[in-house]
N, C-alpha and C positions, 0 to 999 in steps of 0.2 A: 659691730664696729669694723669698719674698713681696716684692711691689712695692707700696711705700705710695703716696700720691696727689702725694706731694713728688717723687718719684724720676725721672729724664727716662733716655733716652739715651745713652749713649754718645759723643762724637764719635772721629772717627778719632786723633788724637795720644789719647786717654786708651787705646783700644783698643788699640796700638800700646805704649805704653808694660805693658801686662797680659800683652799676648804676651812682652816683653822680658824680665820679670820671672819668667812662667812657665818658657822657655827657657831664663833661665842656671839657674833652683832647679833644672830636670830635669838640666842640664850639668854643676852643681857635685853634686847626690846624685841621679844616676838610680835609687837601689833605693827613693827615697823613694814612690813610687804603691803599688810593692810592701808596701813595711811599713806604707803605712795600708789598705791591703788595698781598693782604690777606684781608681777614676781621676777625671779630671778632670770634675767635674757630679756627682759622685755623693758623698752624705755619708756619712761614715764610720761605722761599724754603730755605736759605743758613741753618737755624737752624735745618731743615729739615735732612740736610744731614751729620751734627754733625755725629761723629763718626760711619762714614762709615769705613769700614774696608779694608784695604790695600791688595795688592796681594802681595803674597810673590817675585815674578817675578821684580818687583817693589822695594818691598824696598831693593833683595839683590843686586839689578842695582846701586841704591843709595847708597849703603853699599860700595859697590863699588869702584864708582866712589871718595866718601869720601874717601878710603882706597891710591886710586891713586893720590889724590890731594896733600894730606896726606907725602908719599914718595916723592911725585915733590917736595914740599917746603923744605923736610929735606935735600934734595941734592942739592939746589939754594944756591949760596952766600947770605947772610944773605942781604945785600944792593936790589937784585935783587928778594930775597924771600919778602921783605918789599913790593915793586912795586908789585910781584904778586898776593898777598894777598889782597891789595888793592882795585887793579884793577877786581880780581875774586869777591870779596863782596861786592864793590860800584857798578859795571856795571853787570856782568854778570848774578849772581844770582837775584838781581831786573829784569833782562830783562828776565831771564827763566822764576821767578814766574810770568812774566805779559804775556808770551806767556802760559802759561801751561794755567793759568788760562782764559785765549782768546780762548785757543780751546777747553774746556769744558764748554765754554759758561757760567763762571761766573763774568765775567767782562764789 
């Protein structure tokens, strides 16, 4: 964790009180290091990769494809743009996020 120019030290009762706190959480859920897949120092891979930055290539595909979705529903009958709207953000977009994120091996 980055140290800003406010941040000091530690003294011993705060230190003291961090060890207490680590100790009962590993007492009351020891498989917890396990299921964040880290130990103690080390940040956890999804939080890891927190603001990774996009390819442009990428978002103007999304930009896009938004822009053509976009035009389809203003030219649908209002009845048939209802159903596609729907159907594009109940099904579709839940199955993209869960395949995108299936082959970047975060899920």
């Amino acid at each position: 964790m980055p140290e800003d120019s406010s941040s000091r030290p530690l003294d011993q009762r705060e230190l003291r009180v961090l060890a207490d706190i680590s100790s009962a959480t590993l007492r009351e859920d020891p498989g917890l290091v396990r299921r964040l897949h880290g130990v103690e120092g080390q940040v956890h891979p999804p939080v890891a990769r927190t603001g990774t930055p996009l390819a442009w290539p990428l978002v103007l595909a999304v930009m896009g494809v938004a822009v053509l979705y976009a035009l389809v529903i203003v030219a649908l009958p209002p009845v048939l743009a209802l159903a596609v709207v729907l159907g594009v953000q109940l099904v579709l977009v839940p199955a993209g996020c869960l395949f995108w994120a299936r082959r970047r091996g975060e899920l």
